[in-house]
C-alpha positions as CSV (number, residue, x, y, z in Angstrom):
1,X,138.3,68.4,86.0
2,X,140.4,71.4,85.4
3,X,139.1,71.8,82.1
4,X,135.4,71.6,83.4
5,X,136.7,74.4,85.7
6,X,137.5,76.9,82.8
7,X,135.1,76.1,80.5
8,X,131.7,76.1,82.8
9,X,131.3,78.7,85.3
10,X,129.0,78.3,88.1
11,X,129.4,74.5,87.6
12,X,129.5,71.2,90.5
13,X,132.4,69.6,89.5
14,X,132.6,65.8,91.5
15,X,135.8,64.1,91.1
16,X,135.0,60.2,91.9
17,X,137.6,58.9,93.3
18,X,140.9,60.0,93.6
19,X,142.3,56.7,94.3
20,X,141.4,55.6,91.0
21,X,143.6,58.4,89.1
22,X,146.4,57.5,87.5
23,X,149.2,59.8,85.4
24,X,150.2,58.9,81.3
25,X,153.6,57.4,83.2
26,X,152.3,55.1,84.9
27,X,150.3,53.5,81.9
28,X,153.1,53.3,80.0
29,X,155.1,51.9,82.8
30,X,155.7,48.5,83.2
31,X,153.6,46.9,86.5
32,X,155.9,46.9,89.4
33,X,156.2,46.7,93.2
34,X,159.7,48.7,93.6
35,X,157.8,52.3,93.2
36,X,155.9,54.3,94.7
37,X,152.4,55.6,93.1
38,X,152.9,59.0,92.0
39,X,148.4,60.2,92.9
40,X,149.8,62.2,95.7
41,X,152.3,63.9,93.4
42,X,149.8,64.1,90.6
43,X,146.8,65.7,93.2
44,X,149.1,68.2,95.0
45,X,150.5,69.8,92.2
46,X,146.5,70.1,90.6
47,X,144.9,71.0,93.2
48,X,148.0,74.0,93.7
49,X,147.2,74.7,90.4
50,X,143.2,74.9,90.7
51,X,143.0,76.9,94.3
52,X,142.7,80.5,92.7
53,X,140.9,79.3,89.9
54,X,137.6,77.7,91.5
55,X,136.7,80.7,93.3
56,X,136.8,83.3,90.2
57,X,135.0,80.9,88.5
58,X,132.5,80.0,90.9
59,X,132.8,76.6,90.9
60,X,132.1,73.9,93.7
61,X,134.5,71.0,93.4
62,X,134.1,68.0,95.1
63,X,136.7,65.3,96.1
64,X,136.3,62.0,96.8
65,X,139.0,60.3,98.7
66,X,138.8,56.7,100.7
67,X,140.5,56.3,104.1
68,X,143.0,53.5,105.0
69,X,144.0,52.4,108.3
70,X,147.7,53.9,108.4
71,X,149.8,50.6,108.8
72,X,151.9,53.3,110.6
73,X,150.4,53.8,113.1
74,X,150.0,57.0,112.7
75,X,146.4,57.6,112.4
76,X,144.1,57.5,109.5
77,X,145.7,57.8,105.8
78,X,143.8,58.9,102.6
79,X,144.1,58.2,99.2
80,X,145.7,60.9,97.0
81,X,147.9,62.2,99.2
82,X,147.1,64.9,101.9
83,X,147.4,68.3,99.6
84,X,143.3,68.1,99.1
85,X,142.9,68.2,103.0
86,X,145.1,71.6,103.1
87,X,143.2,73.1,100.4
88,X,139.7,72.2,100.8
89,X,137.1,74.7,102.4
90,X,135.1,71.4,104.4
91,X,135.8,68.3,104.7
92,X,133.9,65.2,105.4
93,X,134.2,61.9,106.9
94,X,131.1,59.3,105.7
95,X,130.8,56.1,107.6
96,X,128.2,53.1,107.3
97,X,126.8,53.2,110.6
98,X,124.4,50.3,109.6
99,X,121.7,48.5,106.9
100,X,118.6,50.3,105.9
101,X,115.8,48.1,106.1
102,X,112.4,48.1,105.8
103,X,109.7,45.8,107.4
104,X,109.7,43.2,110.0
105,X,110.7,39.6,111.0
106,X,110.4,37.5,108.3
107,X,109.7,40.4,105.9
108,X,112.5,42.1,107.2
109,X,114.0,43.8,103.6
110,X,117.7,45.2,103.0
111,X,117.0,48.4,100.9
112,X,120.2,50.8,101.9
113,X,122.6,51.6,104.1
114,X,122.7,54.3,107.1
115,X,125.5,56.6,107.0
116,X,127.0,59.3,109.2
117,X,128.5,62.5,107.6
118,X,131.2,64.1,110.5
119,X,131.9,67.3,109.4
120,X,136.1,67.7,110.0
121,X,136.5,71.4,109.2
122,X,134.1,74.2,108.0
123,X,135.3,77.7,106.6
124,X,136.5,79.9,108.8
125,X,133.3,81.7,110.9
126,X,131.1,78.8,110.3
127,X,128.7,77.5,113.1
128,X,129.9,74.3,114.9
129,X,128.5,71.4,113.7
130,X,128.0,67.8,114.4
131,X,127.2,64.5,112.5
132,X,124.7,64.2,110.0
133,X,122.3,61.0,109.3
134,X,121.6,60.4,105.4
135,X,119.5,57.2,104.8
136,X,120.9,56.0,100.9
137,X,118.8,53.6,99.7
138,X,120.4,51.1,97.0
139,X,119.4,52.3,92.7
140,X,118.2,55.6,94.3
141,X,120.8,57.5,96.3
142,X,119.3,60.2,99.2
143,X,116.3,59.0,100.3
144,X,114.3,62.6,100.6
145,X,111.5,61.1,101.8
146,X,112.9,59.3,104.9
147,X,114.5,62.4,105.5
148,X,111.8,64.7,105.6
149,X,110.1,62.2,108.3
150,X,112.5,62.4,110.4
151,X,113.4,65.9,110.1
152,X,109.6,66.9,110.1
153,X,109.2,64.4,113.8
154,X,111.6,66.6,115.5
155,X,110.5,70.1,114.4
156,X,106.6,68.9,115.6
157,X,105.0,68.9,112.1
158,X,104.4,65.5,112.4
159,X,102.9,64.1,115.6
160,X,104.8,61.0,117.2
161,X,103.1,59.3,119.7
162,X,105.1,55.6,120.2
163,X,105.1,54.2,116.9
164,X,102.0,56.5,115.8
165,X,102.2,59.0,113.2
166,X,99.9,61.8,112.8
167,X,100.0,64.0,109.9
168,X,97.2,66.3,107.9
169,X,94.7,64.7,110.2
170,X,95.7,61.1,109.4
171,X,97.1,58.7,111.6
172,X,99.7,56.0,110.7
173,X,101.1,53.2,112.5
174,X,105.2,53.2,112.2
175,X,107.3,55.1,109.6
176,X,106.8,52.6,106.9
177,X,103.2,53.5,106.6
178,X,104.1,57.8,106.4
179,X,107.0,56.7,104.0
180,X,104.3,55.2,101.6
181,X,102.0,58.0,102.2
182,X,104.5,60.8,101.1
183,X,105.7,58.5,98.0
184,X,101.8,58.3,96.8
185,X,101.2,61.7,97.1
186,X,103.3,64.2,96.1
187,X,101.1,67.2,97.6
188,X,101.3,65.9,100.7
189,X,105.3,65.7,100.5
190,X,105.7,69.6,99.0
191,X,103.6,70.5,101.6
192,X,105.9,69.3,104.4
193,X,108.9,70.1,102.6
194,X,107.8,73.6,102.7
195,X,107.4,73.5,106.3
196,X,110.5,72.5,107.2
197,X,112.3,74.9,104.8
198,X,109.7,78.1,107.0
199,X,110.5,76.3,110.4
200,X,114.6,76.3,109.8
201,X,115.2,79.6,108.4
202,X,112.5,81.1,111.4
203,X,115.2,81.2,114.1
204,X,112.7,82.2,116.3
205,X,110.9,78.8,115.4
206,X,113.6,76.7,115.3
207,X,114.9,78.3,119.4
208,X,111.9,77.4,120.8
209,X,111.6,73.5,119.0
210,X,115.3,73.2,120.5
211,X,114.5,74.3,124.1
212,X,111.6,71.2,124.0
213,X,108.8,74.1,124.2
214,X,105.3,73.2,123.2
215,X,105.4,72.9,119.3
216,X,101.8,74.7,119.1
217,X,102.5,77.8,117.8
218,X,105.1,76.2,115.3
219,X,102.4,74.2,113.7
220,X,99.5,76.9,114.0
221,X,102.3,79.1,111.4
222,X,101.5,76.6,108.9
């Protein structure tokens, strides 16, 4: 990672995980229970050694740690030690809230899982913020087009009436049928994408969708 750091500027560097890093000592070591695991040791004194150099070089570096229930007691505990939590600029916490499926009854399919981004701490000045829905569906990852329903629902480009949908004058019954709309036609799904990028930089927009005013003149801007 470090050297990924120096030699590419402007780069997205995604460490995954740091519970599966391990020093030359320990490889050479014989396998025993009587000492401790030296990651903690190993990721404090990189990412000491890293802090000034990711922002000269523009980089974004992204740590992935797993959390343990702390046999302690004493709250949660992470792997790696907690020198990445003192150093970061925002931190996550990603939980499986439940399956992603698709269907009904018998036809009832499996395809990912529902997770729930809580966002610990932001750089200083940010705005407050509160959990995040992502829908990852299994040999694809973020699942855009899920998101963009849902997203485009609340902001009133897309009618919802019960389980209707209404969207460039087409109606659809449930979100399974505007999910296989969008995938078949990629027009359609740059056009609402668009939207949605307009609607959330127009703070104006975005005030008035928040305060549950009529979405009218939201949709006449597109």
């Amino acid at each position: 990672a470090e050297h990924c750091i120096e030699t590419y500027p402007n780069a997205v560097v995604i460490l995954d995980s740091v519970s599966r890093l391990y020093s030359r000592k320990s490889m050479d070591e014989e396998v025993s229970g009587f000492k401790r695991a030296p990651v903690a040791k190993l990721m404090s004194d990189f990412v000491s050694r890293i802090s000034g150099l990711v922002p000269v070089m523009n980089t974004t570096l992204i740590c992935i740690q797993q959390v343990y229930d702390n046999v302690a007691g004493y709250g949660k505990k992470v792997s790696g030690g907690n020198a990445i939590q003192f150093q970061n600029d925002t931190s996550f916490i990603v939980k499986s809230r439940q399956d992603y499926t698709e269907g009904s009854g018998e036809n009832l399919t499996r395809v990912g899982n529902i997770l729930e981004w809580d966002v610990e701490n932001v750089p200083i000045g940010s705005v407050p913020t509160k959990p995040i829905t992502a829908y990852i569906r299994f040999g694809y990852g973020c699942d855009n087009t899920r998101e963009i329903i849902t997203i485009g629902s609340e902001l009133g480009l897309i009618q919802k009436s019960g389980a209707w949908y209404g969207l460039n004058g087409e109606k659809f019954q449930g979100q399974d049928a505007v999910y296989r709309y969008l995938s078949s036609d990629k027009l359609a799904y740059d056009q609402l994408w668009s939207q949605i990028r307009s609607a959330c930089i127009d703070d104006s927009l975005l005030a008035k969708v928040r305060s549950e005013e009529h979405t009218s003149e939201l949709q006449s801007r597109f």
